[in-house]
mmCIF file as Biopython writes it, N, C-alpha, C and O atoms, coordinates in Angstrom:
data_model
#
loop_
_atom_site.group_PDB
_atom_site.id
_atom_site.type_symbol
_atom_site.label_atom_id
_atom_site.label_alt_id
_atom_site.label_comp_id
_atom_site.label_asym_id
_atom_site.label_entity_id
_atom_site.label_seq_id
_atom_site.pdbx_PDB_ins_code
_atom_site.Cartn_x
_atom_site.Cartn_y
_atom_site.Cartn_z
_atom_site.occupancy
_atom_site.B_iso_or_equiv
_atom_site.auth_seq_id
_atom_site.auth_asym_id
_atom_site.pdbx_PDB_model_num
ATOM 1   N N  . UNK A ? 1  ? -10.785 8.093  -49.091 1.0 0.0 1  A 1 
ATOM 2   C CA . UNK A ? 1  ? -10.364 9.139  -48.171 1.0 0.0 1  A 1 
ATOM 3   C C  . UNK A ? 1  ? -10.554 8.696  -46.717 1.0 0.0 1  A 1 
ATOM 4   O O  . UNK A ? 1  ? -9.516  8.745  -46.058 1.0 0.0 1  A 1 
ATOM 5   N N  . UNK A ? 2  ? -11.766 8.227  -45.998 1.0 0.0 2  A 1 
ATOM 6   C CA . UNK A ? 2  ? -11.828 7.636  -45.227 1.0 0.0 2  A 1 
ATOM 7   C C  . UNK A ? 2  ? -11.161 6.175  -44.896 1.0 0.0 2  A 1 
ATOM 8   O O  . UNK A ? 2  ? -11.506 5.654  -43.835 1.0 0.0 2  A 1 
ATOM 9   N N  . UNK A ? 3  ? -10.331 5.556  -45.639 1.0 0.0 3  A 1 
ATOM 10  C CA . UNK A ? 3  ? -9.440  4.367  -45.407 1.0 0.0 3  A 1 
ATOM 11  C C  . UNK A ? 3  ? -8.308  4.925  -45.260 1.0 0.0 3  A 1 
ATOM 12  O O  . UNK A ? 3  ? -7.513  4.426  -44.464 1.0 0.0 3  A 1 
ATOM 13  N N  . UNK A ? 4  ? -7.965  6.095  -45.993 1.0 0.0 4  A 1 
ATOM 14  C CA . UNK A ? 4  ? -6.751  6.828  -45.130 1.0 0.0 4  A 1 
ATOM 15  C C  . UNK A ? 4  ? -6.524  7.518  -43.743 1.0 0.0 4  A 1 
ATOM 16  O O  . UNK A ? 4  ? -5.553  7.567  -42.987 1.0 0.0 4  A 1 
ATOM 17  N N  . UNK A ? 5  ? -7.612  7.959  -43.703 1.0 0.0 5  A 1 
ATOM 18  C CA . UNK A ? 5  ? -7.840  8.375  -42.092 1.0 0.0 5  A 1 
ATOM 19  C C  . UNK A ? 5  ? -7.915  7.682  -41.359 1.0 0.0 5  A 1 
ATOM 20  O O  . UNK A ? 5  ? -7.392  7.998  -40.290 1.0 0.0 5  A 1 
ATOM 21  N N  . UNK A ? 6  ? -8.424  6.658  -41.424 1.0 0.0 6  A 1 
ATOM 22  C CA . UNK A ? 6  ? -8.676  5.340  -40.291 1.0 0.0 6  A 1 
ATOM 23  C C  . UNK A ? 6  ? -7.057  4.764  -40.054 1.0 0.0 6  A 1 
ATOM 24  O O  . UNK A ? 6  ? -6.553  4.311  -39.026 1.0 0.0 6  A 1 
ATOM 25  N N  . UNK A ? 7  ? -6.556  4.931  -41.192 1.0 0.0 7  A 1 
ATOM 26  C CA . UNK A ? 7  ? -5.069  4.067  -41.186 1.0 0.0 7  A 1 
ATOM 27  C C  . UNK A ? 7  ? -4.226  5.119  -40.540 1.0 0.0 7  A 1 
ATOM 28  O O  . UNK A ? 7  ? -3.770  4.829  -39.434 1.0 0.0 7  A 1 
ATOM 29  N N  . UNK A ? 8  ? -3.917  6.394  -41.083 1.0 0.0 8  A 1 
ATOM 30  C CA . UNK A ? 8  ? -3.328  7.286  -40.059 1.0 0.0 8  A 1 
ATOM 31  C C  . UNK A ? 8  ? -3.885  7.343  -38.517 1.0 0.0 8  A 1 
ATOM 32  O O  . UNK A ? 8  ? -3.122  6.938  -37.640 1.0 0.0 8  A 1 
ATOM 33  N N  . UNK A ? 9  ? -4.520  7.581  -38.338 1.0 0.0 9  A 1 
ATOM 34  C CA . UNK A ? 9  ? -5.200  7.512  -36.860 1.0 0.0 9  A 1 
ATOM 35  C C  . UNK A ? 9  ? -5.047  6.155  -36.164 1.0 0.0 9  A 1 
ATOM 36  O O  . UNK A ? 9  ? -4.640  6.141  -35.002 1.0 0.0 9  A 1 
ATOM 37  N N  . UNK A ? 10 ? -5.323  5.105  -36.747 1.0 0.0 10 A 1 
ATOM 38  C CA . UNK A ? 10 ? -4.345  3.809  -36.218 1.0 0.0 10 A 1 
ATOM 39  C C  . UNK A ? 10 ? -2.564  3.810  -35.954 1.0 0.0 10 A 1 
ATOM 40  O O  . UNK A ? 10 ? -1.864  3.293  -35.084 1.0 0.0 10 A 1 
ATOM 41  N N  . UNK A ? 11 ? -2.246  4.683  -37.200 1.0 0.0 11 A 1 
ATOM 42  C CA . UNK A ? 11 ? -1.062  4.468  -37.000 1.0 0.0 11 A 1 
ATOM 43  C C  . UNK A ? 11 ? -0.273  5.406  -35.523 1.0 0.0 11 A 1 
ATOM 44  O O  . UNK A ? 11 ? 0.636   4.974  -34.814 1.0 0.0 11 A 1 
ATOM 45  N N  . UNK A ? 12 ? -0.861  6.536  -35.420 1.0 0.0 12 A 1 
ATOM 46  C CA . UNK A ? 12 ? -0.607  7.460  -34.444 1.0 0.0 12 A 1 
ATOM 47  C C  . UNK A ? 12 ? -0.953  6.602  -33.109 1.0 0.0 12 A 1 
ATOM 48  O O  . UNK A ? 12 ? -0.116  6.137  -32.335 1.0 0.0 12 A 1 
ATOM 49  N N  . UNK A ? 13 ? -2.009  6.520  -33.030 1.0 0.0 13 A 1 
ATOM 50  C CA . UNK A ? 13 ? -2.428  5.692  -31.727 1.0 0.0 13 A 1 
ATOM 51  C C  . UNK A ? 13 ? -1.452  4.809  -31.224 1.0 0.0 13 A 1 
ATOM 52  O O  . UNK A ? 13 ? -1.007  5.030  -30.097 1.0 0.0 13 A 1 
ATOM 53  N N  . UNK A ? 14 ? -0.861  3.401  -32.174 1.0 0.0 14 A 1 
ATOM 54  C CA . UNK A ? 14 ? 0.106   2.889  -31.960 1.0 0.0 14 A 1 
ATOM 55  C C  . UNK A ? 14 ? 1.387   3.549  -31.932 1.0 0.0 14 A 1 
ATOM 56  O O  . UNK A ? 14 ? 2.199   2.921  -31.252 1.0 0.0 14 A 1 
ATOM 57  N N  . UNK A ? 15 ? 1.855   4.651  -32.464 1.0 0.0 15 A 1 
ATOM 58  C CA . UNK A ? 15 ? 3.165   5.146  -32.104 1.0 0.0 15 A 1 
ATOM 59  C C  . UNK A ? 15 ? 2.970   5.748  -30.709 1.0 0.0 15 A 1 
ATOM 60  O O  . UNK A ? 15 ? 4.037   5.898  -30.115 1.0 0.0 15 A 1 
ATOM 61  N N  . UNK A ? 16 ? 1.996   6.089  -30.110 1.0 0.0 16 A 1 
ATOM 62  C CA . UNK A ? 16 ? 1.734   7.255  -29.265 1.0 0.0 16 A 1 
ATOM 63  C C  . UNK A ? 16 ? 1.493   6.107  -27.911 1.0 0.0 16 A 1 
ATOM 64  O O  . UNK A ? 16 ? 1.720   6.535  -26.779 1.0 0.0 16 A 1 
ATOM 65  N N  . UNK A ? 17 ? 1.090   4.840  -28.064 1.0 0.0 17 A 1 
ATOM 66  C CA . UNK A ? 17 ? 1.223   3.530  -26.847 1.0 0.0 17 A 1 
ATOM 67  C C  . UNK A ? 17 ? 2.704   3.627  -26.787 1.0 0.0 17 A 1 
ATOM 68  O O  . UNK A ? 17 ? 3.352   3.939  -25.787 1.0 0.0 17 A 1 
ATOM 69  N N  . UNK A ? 18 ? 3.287   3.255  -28.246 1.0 0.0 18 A 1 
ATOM 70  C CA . UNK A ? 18 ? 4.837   2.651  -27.924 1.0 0.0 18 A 1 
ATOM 71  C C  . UNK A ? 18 ? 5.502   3.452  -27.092 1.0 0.0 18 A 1 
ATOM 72  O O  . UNK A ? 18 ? 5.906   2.898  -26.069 1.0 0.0 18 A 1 
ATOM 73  N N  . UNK A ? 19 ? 5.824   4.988  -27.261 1.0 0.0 19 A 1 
ATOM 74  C CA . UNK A ? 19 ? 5.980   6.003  -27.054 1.0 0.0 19 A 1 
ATOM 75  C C  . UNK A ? 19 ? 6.007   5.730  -25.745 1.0 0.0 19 A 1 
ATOM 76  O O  . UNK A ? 19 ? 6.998   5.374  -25.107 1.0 0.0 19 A 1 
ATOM 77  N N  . UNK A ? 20 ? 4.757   5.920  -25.282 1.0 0.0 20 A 1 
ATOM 78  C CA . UNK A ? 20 ? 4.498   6.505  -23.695 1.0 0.0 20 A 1 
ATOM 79  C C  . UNK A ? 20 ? 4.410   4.859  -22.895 1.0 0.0 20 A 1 
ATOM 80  O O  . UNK A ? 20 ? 4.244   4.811  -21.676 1.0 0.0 20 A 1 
ATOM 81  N N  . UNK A ? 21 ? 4.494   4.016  -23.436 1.0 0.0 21 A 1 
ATOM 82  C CA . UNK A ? 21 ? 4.907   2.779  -22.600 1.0 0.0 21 A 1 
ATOM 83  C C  . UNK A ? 21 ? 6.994   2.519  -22.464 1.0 0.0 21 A 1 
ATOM 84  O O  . UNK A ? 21 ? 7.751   2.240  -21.534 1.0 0.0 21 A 1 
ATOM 85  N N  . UNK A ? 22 ? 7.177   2.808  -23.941 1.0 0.0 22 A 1 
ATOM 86  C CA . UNK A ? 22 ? 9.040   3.281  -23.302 1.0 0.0 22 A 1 
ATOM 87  C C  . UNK A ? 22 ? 9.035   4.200  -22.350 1.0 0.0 22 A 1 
ATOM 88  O O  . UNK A ? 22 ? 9.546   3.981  -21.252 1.0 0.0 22 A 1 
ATOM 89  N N  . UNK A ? 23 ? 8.515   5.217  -22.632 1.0 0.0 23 A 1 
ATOM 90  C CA . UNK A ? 23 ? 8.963   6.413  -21.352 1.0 0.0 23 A 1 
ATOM 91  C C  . UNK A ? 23 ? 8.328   5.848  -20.240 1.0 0.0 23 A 1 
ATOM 92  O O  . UNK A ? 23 ? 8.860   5.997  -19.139 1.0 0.0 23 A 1 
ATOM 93  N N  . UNK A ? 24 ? 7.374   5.281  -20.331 1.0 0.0 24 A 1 
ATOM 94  C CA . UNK A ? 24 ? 6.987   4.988  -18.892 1.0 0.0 24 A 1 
ATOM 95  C C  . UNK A ? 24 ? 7.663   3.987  -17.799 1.0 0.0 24 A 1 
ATOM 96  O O  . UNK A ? 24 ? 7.632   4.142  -16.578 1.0 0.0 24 A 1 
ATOM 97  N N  . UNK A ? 25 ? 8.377   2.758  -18.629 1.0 0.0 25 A 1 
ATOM 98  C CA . UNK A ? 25 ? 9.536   1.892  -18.138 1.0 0.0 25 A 1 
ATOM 99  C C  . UNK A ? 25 ? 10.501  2.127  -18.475 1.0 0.0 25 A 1 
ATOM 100 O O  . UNK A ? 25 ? 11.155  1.111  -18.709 1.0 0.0 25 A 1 
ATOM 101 N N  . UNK A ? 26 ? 11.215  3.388  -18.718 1.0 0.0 26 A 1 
ATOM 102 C CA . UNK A ? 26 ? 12.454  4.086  -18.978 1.0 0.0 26 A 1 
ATOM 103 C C  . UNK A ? 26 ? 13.260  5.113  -17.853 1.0 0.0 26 A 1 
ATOM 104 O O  . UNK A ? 26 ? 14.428  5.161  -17.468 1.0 0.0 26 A 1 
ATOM 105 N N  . UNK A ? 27 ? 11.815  6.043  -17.473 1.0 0.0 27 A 1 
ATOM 106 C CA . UNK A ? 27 ? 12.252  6.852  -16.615 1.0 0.0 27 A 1 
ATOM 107 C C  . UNK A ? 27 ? 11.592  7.078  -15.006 1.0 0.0 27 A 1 
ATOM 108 O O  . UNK A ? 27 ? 10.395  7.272  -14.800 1.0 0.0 27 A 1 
ATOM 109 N N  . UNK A ? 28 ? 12.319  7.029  -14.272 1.0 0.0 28 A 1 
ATOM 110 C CA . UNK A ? 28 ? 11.657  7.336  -13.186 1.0 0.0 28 A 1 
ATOM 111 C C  . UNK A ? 28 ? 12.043  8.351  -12.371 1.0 0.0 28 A 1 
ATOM 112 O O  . UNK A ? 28 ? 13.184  8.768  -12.571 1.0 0.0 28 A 1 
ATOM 113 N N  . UNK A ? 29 ? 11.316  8.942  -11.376 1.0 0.0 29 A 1 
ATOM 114 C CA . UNK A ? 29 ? 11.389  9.908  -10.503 1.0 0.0 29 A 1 
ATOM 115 C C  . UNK A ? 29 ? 11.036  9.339  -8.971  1.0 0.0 29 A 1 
ATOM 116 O O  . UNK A ? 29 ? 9.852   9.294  -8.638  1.0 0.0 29 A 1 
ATOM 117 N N  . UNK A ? 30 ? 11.792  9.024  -8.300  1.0 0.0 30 A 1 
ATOM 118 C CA . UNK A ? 30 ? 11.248  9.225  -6.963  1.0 0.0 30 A 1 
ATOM 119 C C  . UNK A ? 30 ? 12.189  9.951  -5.338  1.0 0.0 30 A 1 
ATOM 120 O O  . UNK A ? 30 ? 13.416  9.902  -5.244  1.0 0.0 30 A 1 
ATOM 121 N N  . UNK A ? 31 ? 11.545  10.383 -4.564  1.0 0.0 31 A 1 
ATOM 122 C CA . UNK A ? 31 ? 12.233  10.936 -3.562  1.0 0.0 31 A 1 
ATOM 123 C C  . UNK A ? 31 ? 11.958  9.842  -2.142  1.0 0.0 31 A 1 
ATOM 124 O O  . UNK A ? 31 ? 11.092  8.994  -1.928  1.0 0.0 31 A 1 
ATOM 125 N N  . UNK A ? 32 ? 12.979  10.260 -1.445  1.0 0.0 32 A 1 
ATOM 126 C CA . UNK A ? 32 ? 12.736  9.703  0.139   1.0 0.0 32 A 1 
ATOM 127 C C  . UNK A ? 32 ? 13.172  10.444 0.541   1.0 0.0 32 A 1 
ATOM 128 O O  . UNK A ? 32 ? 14.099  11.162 0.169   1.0 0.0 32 A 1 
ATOM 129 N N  . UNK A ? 33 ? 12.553  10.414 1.437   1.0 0.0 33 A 1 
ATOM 130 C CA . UNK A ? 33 ? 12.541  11.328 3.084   1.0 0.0 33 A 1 
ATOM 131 C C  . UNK A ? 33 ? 12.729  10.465 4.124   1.0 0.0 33 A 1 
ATOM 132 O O  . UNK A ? 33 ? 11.692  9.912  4.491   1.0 0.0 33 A 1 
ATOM 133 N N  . UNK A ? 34 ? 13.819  10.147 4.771   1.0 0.0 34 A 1 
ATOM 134 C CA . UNK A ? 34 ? 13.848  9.786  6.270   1.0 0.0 34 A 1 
ATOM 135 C C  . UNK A ? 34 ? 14.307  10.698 7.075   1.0 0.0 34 A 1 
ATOM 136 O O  . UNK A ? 34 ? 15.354  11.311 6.869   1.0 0.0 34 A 1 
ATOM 137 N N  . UNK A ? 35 ? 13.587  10.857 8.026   1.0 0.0 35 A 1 
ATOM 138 C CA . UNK A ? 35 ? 13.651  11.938 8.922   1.0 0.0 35 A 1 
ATOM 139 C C  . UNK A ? 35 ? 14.541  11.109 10.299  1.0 0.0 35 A 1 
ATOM 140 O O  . UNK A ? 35 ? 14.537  9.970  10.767  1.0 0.0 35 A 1 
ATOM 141 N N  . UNK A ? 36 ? 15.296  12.464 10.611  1.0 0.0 36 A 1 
ATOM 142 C CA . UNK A ? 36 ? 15.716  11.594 11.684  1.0 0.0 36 A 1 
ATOM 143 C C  . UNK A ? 36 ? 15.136  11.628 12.942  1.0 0.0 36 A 1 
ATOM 144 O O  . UNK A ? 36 ? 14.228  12.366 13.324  1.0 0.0 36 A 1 
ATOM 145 N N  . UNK A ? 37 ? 16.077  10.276 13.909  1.0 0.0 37 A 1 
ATOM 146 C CA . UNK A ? 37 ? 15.178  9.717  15.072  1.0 0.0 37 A 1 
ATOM 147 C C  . UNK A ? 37 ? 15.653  10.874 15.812  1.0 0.0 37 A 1 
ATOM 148 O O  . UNK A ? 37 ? 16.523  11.697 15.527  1.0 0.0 37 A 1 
ATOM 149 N N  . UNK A ? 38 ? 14.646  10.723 17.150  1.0 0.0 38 A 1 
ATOM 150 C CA . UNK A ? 38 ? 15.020  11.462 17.915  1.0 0.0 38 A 1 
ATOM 151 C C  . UNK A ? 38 ? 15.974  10.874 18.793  1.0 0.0 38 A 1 
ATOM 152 O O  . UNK A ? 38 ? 16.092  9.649  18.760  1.0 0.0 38 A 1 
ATOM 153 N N  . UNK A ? 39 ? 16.524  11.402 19.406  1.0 0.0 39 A 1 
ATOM 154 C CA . UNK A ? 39 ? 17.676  10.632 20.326  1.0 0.0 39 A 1 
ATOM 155 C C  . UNK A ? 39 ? 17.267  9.933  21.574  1.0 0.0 39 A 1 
ATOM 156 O O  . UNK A ? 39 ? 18.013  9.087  22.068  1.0 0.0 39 A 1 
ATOM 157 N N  . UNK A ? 40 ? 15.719  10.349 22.298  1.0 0.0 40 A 1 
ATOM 158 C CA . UNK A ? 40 ? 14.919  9.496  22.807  1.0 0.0 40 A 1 
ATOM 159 C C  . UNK A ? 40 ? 14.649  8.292  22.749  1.0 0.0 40 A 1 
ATOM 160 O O  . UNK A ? 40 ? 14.469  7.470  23.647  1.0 0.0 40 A 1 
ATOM 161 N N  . UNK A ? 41 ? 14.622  8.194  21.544  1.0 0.0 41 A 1 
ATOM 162 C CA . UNK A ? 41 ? 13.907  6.481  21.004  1.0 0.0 41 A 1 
ATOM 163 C C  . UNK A ? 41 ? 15.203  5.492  21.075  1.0 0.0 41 A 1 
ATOM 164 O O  . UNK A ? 41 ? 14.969  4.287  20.994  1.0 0.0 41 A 1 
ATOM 165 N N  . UNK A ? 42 ? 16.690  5.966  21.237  1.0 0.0 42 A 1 
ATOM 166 C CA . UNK A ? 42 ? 17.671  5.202  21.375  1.0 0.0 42 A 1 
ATOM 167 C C  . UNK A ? 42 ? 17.168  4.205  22.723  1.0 0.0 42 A 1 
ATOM 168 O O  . UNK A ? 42 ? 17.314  2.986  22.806  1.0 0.0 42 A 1 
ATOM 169 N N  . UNK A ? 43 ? 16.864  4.649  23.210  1.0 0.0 43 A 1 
ATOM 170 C CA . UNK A ? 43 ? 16.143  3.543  24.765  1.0 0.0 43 A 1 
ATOM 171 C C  . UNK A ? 43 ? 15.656  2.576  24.527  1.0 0.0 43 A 1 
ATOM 172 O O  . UNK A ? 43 ? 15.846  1.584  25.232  1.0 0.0 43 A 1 
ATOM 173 N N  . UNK A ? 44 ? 14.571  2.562  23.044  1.0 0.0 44 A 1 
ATOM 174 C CA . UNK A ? 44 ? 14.096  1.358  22.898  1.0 0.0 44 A 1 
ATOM 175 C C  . UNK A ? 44 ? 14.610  0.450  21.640  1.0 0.0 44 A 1 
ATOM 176 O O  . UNK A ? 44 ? 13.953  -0.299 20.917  1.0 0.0 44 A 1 
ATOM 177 N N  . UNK A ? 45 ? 15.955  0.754  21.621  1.0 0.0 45 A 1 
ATOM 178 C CA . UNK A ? 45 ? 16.609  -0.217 20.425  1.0 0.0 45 A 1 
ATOM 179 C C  . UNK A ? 45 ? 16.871  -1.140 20.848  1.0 0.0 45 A 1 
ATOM 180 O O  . UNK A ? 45 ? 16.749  -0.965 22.060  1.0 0.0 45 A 1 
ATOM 181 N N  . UNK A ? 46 ? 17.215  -2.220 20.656  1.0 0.0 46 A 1 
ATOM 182 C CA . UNK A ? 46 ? 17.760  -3.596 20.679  1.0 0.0 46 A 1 
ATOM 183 C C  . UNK A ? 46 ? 19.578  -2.952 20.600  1.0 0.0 46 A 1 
ATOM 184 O O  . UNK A ? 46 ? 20.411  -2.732 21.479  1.0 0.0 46 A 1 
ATOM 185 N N  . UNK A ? 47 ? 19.591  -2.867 19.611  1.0 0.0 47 A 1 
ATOM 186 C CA . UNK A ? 47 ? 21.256  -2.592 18.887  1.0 0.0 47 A 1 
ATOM 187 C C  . UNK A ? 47 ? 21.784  -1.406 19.792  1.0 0.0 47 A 1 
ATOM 188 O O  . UNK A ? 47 ? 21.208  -0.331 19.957  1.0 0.0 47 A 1 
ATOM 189 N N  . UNK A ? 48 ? 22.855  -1.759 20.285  1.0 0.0 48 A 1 
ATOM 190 C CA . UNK A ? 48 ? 23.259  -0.400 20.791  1.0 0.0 48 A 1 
ATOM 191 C C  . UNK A ? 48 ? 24.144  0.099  20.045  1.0 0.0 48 A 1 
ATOM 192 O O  . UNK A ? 48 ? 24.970  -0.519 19.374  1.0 0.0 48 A 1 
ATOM 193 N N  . UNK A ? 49 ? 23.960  1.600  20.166  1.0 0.0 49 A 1 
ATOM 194 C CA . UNK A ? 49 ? 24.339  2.831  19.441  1.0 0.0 49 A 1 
ATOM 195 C C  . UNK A ? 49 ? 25.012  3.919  19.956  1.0 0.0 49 A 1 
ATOM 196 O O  . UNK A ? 49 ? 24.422  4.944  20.298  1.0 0.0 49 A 1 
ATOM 197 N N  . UNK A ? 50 ? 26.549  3.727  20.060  1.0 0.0 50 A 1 
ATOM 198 C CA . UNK A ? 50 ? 27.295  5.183  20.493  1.0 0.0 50 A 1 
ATOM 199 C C  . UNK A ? 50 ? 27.080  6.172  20.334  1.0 0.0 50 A 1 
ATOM 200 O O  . UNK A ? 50 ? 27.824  7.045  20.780  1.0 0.0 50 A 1 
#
């Protein structure tokens, strides 16, 4: 009884890595925010900007 438990509980553990290591290099979420410049700071560009 206890060699079955040990083996289920191994086996979960390893489905439950595979699992959450696909999802983890599968999906992502991220945001950006660039805010814009102020029209001030055009003075100190290099590049000029119409």
């Amino acid at each position: 009884m206890k060699s079955q438990k040990k083996i289920f509980t191994k086996a979960i553990k390893i489905m439950a890595e595979k699992s959450l290591s696909r999802d983890a290099n599968s999906t992502t979420c991220m945001a950006v925010y660039q805010p814009k410049a102020p029209a001030s700071l055009k003075k100190f560009s290099k590049i000029d900007h119409d």
